[in-house]
C-alpha positions, 0 to 999 in steps of 0.5 A: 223674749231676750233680756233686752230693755225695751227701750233697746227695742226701738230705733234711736229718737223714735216718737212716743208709742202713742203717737205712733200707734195713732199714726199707725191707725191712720194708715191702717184706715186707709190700707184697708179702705182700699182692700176690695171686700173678700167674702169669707164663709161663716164659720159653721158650729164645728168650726175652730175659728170661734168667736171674733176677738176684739182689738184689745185681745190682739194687742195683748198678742203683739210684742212692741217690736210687731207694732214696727211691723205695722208702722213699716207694712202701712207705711210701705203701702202709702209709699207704693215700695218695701225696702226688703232689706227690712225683711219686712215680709218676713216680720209680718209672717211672724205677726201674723202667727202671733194673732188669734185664729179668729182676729178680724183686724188679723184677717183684714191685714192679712188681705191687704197683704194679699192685696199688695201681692196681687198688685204686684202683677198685671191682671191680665198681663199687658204685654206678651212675647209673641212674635204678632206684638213685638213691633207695630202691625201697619195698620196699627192692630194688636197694640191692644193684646187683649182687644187687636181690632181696637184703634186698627184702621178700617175700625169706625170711630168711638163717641167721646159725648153721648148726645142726650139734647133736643137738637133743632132738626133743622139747623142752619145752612151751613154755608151760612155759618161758614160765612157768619162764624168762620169766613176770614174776610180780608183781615189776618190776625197773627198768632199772639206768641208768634208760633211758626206755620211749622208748628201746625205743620206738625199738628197736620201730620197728627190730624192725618195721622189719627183721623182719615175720613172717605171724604168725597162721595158721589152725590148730586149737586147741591148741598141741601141734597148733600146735607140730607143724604149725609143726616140719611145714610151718614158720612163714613163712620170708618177712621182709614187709619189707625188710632195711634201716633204711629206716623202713618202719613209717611209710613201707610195706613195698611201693609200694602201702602206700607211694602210700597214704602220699602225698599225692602233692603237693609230696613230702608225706606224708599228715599225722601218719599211718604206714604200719604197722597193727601199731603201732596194738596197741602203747604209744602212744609208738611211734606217736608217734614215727613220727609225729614222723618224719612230720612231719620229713619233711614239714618236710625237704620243704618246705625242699627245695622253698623252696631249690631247690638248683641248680635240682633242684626246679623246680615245674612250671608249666601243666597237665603230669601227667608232670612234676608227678609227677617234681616231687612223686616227687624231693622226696618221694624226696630227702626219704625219704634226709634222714629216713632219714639222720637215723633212722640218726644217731639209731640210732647216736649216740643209741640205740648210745651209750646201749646202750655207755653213752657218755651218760654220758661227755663224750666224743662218741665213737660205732661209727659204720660209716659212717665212711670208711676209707683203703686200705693194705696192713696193713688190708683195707678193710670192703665197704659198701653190699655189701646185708644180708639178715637172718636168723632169729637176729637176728628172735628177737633184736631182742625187747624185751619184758623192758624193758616198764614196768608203765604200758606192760603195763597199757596193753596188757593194756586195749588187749587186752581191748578189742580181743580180748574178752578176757584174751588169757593166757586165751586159746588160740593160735588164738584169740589169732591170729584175733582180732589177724588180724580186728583188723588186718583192720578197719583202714583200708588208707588211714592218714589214715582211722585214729584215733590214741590217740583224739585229735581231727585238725584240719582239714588232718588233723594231730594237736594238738601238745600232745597228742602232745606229752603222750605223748612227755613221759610216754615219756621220764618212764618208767622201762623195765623190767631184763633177764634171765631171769622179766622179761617181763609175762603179756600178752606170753604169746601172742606169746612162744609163738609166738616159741618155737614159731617158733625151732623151725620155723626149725631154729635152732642152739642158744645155745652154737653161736650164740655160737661163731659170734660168737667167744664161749666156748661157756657150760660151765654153767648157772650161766655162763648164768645164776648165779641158782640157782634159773634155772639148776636151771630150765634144767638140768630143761628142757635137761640140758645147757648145750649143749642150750639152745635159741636163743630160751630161752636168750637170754631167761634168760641173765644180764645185764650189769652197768652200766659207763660207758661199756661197758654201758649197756644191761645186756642179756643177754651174747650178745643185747648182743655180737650187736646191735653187729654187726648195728648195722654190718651193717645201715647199712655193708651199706646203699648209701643210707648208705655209697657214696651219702650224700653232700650230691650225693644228699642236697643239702648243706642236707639233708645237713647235717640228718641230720648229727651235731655233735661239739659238741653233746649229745656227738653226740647228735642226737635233739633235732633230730626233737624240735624239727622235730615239736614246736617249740612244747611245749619249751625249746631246752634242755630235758632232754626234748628233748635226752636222752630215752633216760634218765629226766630225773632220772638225767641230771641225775645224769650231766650233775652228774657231768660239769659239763654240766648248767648247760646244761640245764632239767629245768623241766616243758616248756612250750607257746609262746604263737604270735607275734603280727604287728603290721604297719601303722606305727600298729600297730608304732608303739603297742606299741614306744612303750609301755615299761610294756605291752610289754617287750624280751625280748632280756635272757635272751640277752644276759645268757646270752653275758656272765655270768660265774663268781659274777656271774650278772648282769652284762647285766641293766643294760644298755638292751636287756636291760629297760625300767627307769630303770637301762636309760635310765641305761646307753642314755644312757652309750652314746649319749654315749660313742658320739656324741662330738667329730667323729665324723660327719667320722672315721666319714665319712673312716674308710670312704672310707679303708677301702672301696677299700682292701678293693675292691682287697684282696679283688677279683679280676680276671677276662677282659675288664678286669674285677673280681669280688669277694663283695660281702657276704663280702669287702666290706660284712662286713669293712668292717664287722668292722674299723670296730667293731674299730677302735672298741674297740680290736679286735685284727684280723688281717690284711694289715698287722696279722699280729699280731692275734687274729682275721681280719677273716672269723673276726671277723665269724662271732663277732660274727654268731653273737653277734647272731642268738643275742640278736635272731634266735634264731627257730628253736627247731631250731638255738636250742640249738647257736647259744646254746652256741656264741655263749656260748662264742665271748662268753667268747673275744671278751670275755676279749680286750676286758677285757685292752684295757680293764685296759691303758686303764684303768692307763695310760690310753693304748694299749699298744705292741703294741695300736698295732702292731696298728692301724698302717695303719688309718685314724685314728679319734681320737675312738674307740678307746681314748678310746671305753672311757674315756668308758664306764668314767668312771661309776665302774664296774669294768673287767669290769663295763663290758666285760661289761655294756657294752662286750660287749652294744653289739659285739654288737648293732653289726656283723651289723644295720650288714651286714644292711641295708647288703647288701640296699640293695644288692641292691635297687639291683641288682635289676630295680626299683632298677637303673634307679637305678643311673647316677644313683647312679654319677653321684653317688658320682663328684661328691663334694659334700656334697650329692650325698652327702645324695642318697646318704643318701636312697638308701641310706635308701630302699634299706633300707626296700624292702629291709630285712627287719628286726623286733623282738619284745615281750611283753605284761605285760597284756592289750591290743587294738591295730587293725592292718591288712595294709600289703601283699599278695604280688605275683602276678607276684613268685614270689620274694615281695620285692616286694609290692603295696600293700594296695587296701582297707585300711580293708576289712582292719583288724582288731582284734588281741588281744594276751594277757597274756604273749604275744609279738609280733612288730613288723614293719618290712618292712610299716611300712616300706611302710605308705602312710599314711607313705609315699606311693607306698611302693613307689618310691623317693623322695627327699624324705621326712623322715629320722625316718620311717624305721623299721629302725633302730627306734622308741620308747625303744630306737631304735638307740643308734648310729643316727646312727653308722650312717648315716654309715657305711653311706652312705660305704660305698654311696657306695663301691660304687655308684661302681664302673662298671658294677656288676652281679650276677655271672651266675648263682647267684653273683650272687644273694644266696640267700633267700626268705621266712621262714617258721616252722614250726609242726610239720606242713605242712597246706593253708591253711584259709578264715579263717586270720589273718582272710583267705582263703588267697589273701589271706594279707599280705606280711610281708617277712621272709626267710631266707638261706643260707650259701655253700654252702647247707648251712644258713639264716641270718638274714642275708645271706652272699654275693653276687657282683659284677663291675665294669669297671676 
């Protein structure tokens, strides 16, 4: 050993060595403990093991830094994780060397090591890369690897509960208890937490989903032959389909329900179509959900294919069946997971927090057993993805006939009649049976030859949204009914029969053992079953003795839970709620698909992140995203509707008033959004943005959303792109003058080329072969960007040479990224709502910070010394800063309403548009059209001369307009008629669809476009900005056109207030980065900037139709827009996020 002390030998503040080592001892009992015993041979006399050394002789081996040892393996044994970087390993190797040959406590730590190394694996692996078990067989085999047939439809039911009783062999009729215990009468009893018919809509779905029974055999008419033949030769043991939550009802039970499904075209499903012919009998919110899942998976298809993540989707080209098979069945497959991970999050975040009543708490808590667990030695980890296989129990569980309303039970009383001929309660069983088996029988096998609700298909074969629509909204206005004994209607007696009926033929166990099984008290009397007099004298005339009541029965007249929140939101009855919690973990934690193989690989990180929750929105809940996927033209992003539809509108006010959330929120009626109009040619765009009175900005709600405040509601409405007043006039020309002032073109000018290299130098990394490489969007024109506009306001930035600001230059950036899309980019009605609660919330942040910079001005009329701290280093902007705040508080207004009516409004229209088009310019100069520019450019950035720079300008300008994607919406105060025409058509040799070819028959093309009161439309720079009525060879780059033709920095009276600012600006950042030598993409996807075209979704994908927007399919215009991705594809967003570069030094 080293002359080191010993108390050098142990951390700082240790405890003493005697309460450590008993802590240790502590440990190692339990480390131990839980070692499986591992026989060792006697030792035999020759052997040089010798005599077993005691515990006392093993000290004397060990040094005191060995006893860390064992504090740290015993204690990263407790915690289930080693921290390798205290090479703990490595220590207990030497420990081991140091103790006796013959030590016990030796050996037996040398076990538990074993142990922690054997644990590490799967014995046997769960999880294989074989083809058979990357996506879900149709009917469900294989998700077991070790067990394929577990769970696979046509596989008989397991039993949860031996029947181990006597059981009367002559139980009562059961048309006798329905009458007693389950019969409705005339009296409906709503549900006490107001949950919505939908809800049970939902669990409709699961029940078919997981339980499918032949239902209706041939027998003779009377049930008391019924019942015996049933108890002689038993109902169908087989389930028809498959034990996991794998949206069987609309995607088949089988592979050959499930090819009818397809279109067997780009991974589609047939359009607003199910599987199930049995959803066609009940209320026809069940069939509307699963067409909303429909069209949710087709929505998840499409994008799979526009993306393309990695290249996993590549479309095949020429004639090759084989391959275009493999395309259509990966994104078909890929797809099946994404839909099925979010039917899953629906089903636990949405349907089991309702059920445990946690809607109606702030907290965004939720049983979700897809949670992963850490391995230790005090807690055995729960298997996964194990398989499921489910019982008859459960089959007689998951029945929700008591919670039918009473529009819901005269739906299928008419229904009923139509389809039987009669009342079905006046009907024998058998008939009953024959006729429900010959109306199935009718039903087309092939689901887009059916009829659904009577509602017309367009020609693509999809379903009028506001029709569907209509039925959802009234699913959700509809109170369900209550549990409890005596609650199920009179229609539901045939089924409710043969439930019976079914129970006994299964030899099911009683309630009292079922819930023994559980853990639950046996029920000792009637009473405790059901405390309602009158039902217990029922069971003691039908049963005699609690412990004879039979399963089914019994489950139905059971007493119901009292509401308590959170706790019991269901109120359903005791045993059937205690029992659902377990299989709700069994079915998704046994289930491979959601447990060992969800992950973003499988799933792709885009598709993985649809499917996935957000802690911070709907506490959790996720329902809204198939809302909005399948109906995104019939409802606000707030809607109640949309968000919550599991309880009555007018109960989650009540809930969302209770915990201040429902200022987030509209219970207004859902409206149907009129379609965006394009406008394209410049004439066309021109007309409507010069015309203040008939076309007016609707940016005003957005902006008025991030900056009100407490008591002042109003503060954004004065601002120039919240309206077309003179108030708006008023407010443009205070910004334009506090912005344009003193010589700002030479400090903008000089602040950039300061600033530029510096970021180049900082954020750049060098790589072989003297080499750079850098994010040229994130690491340089973000955060070049971000610090100017910081510097403008006195932002407080940190970063290098500030390490006391606020935010980072990335953090900054997101804010005011956020902040931009959420007013002028808020185009997806399936994200609108995050983005606006989130943008509003980081508003509030971003402006608290401002007004504390603007009151410091505002009193002192200087900066303060920690304001000056924060920006040494930067370079100078004199005219800005502090000064820019003063000139915009010297129209007498207050401080806070300046920084929330001004100041707030112009950040946030600043940094993410200068970013946007500054990146695509670039990306056009590295593309195969611009890059012959490139050592001109390179030429020119090296000169520096005021007119080289000019020619940079024109560049940059050109770059923009080939490039930029830009547009702005209007709407109509009065009905107009504006001519307009297709400036471009798409280029057949582009696949990518950016660069377009030049319309050859305009005058051919013009069409008159009808713009209705109170619709919206959408003016198009990408097309304007090619139209070659102004720009001559619109394709190409020319110098010499006139500055005040450009278009994406706006026309008309709202032109961009800093237009000027920004062109300085952005041209002395290209200036400083075509000046880098021989700048090029990075090779690959990184190089890249992710993005295609920008299409909205409008519901459900159909085959263009001849006709649709004046032309022919093939005819279709180029629009120029486009949607990018994050760094790590996880989402879209409407401007660009990386690209990476590499340069020579």
């Amino acid at each position: 050993m080293s002359q080191q002390s010993h108390t050098e030998q142990f951390p700082k503040n240790q405890p003493p060595l005697a309460e450590r080592l008993a802590s240790a001892r502590q440990l190692v009992t339990k480390a131990i403990s839980a070692v499986p015993p591992h026989p060792e041979p006697l030792p035999s006399p020759n052997s040089d093991q010798g005599e077993p050394s005691n515990l006392i002789q093993d000290v004397k081996k060990l040094g005191f830094e060995d006893f860390d040892t064992l504090v740290n393996f015993f204690s990263s044994a407790v915690e289930g994780q080693i921290n390798d970087n205290e090479l703990l390993l490595e220590h207990l190797i030497q420990l081991f060397a140091k103790l006796p040959q013959n030590s016990v406590k030796g050996k037996r730590l040398e076990n538990g090591l074993i142990n922690q190394l054997w644990n590490g694996i799967d014995h046997p692996p769960m999880t294989t890369l074989g083809e058979d078990h990357k996506y879900r067989a149709a009917d469900g085999s294989g998700n077991a690897i070790h067990d394929p047939k577990m769970g696979a439809a046509g596989q008989p039911y397991a039993r949860s509960t031996p029947a181990k009783s006597y059981q009367n062999p002559n139980q009562p009729e059961p048309e006798m208890i329905f009458d007693m215990l389950f019969a409705r009468g005339g009296e409906f009893k709503p549900h006490p937490n107001k949950i919505s018919s939908f809800m049970f809509y939902l669990a409709t779905i699961i029940t078919h989903d997981i339980f499918q029974t032949v239902r209706f055999l041939p027998v003779e008419d009377t049930s008391a032959v019924l019942t015996k033949r049933l108890q002689k030769n038993g109902t169908s043991p087989i389930n028809q389909t498959s034990s996991y939550l794998d949206l069987a009802p609309l995607y088949g039970r089988n592979q050959a329900e499930q090819d009818l499904m397809r279109t067997k075209k780009n991974g589609l499903l047939k359009p607003d179509t199910f599987s199930s012919k049995r959803v066609l009998g009940f209320p026809p919110g069940v069939g509307t959900l699963l067409i909303m899942f429909n069209r949710y998976h087709n929505y998840i298809a499409t994008n799979l294919a526009t993306i393309n993540e990695g290249g996993r989707f590549q479309k095949p080209t020429g004639d090759d069946p084989e391959k275009a098979a493999k395309y259509d069945n990966d994104l078909f497959q890929t797809a099946r997971l994404i839909t099925c991970g979010l039917y899953v999050s629906i089903i636990l975040r949405d349907y089991v927090r309702t059920i445990l009543g946690m809607n109606r708490t702030a907290s965004s808590w939720a049983l979700d057993p897809r949670t992963n667990e850490g391995k230790s030695i005090l807690s055995q980890q729960t298997p996964e993805g194990t398989g499921n296989q489910v019982s008859v129990e459960f089959n007689l569980i998951y029945r929700w006939h008591n919670t039918i309303s009473p529009k819901d039970e005269q739906w299928t009383k008419d229904v009923m009649k139509k389809v039987l001929g009669k009342d079905p309660t006046e009907m024998s069983l058998m008939e009953f049976g024959h006729a429900m088996r010959d109306w199935e029988q009718e039903i087309p096998d092939d689901p887009a030859q059916r009829g659904f609700m009577d509602l017309p298909r367009n020609a693509d074969g999809t379903l009028n949204e506001a029709d569907l629509a209509k039925i959802f909204k009234e699913s959700v206005d509809d109170v369900a009914g209550s549990y409890g004994a005596n609650r199920i209607p009179e229609v539901m007696r045939p089924i409710e029969l043969m439930g019976i009926m079914a129970s006994r033929s299964w030899n099911c166990a009683t309630l009292n053992e079922f819930r023994e099984h559980f853990g639950l008290t046996r029920h000792p009397t009637f009473e405790d079953i059901n405390p309602d007099k009158e039902v217990a004298a029922k069971l003691r005339f039908l049963y005699g003795s609690p412990d004879a009541v039979e399963l089914y029965p019994g489950l139905m007249a059971e007493k119901a839970k009292p509401p308590m929140a959170p706790g019991s939101g269901l109120c359903g009855n005791f045993t059937m709620t205690r029992a659902i919690l377990s299989d709700a973990v069994a079915l998704v934690r046994g289930d491979r698909f959601y447990t060992i193989d969800y992950t973003p690989k499988n799933l792709t990180n885009w598709g993985f992140n649809q499917a996935s929750y957000d802690l911070n929105v709907d506490q959790s809940h996720v329902l809204y995203k198939l809302v909005f996927r399948a109906f995104p033209n019939s409802f606000q992003n707030n809607s109640i509707y949309a968000h919550f539809p599991f309880v009555i509108p007018s109960e989650n006010k009540k809930i969302l008033e209770s915990i201040d959330k429902a200022y987030l929120y509209t219970w207004d009626e859902p409206k149907t959004k009129t379609p965006l109009i394009p406008i394209l040619s410049h004439k066309a765009v021109s007309e409507v943005l010069y015309n203040q009175q008939d076309f007016k900005v609707i940016t005003g709600d957005a902006i008025n959303h991030l900056v009100a405040q407490p008591n002042k509601p109003h503060y954004g409405k004065d601002f120039c792109l919240s309206g077309d007043g003179k108030e708006h006039a008023k407010n443009r020309t205070l910004v334009r003058k506090s912005l344009i002032s003193g010589p700002w073109e030479t400090e903008i000018w000089k602040w950039y080329t300061h600033m530029t290299p510096k970021i180049l130098n900082l954020n750049s990394f060098p790589i072989p072969g003297n080499k750079r490489e850098i994010d040229l969007v994130r690491d340089v024109i973000n955060v070049t960007n971000t610090r100017f506009n910081a510097a403008l306001f006195c932002m407080p930035i940190k970063n290098e040479e500030s390490p006391w600001g606020v935010y980072t230059d990335q953090e900054l950036y997101s804010v005011l990224g956020a902040l931009f899309q959420a007013v002028f980019m808020d185009a997806d009605i399936g994200n609108s709502f995050k983005l606006r609660t989130i943008a509003r919330e980081l508003a509030q942040d971003l402006g608290k910070v401002v007004m504390l910079i603007a009151q410091t001005i505002k009193k002192a009329g200087l900066i303060t010394d920690i304001v000056a701290k924060i920006r040494e280093g930067e370079a100078s902007l004199p005219t800005y800063g502090n000064h820019l705040i003063e000139r915009m508080l010297s129209d007498g207004k207050d401080v806070e309403e300046v920084v929330w009516g001004t100041i707030m409004p112009v950040i946030t229209a600043n940094v993410a548009n200068q970013s946007q088009v500054t990146s695509l310019c670039v990306d056009y100069y590295l593309d195969k059209e611009g890059k012959k520019h490139l050592p001109e450019l390179y030429r020119l950035a090296h000169e520096n001369t005021p007119e080289a720079d000019e020619t940079l300008m024109k560049y940059m300008l050109e770059g923009c307009r080939l490039r930029g994607p830009v547009a702005v919406y209007r709407e109509a105060t009065s009905t107009q008629v504006i001519t307009d025409y297709s400036p471009c058509l798409p280029s057949d040799s582009d696949p990518t669809g950016r660069d377009p070819i030049t319309n050859p028959d305009i005058e051919g093309t013009k069409r008159e476009v009808k713009i209705p009161k109170g619709y919206r439309v959408v003016c198009n720079f990408a097309t304007a900005g090619r139209d070659p009525a102004i720009f001559e060879d619109p394709n190409e780059v020319r110098l010499d056109r006139p500055l005040d033709s450009y278009v994406h920095f706006g026309l008309g009276p709202h032109w961009c207030a800093g237009k000027e600012m920004s062109r300085v600006g952005q041209t002395s950042l290209f200036k400083q980065i075509v000046g880098l030598k021989n700048l090029r993409r990075a090779p690959g996807g990184r190089g890249e900037m992710k993005n295609f075209p920008a299409s909205p979704w409008n519901g459900q994908v159909g085959l263009p139709v001849e006709g649709q927007n004046g032309s022919a399919a093939h005819q279709q215009p180029w629009l120029g827009l486009r949607a990018f991705m994050t760094v790590d594809q996880s989402s879209l967003w409407p401007i660009p996020t990386t690209m990476r570069v590499q340069w020579d030094e």
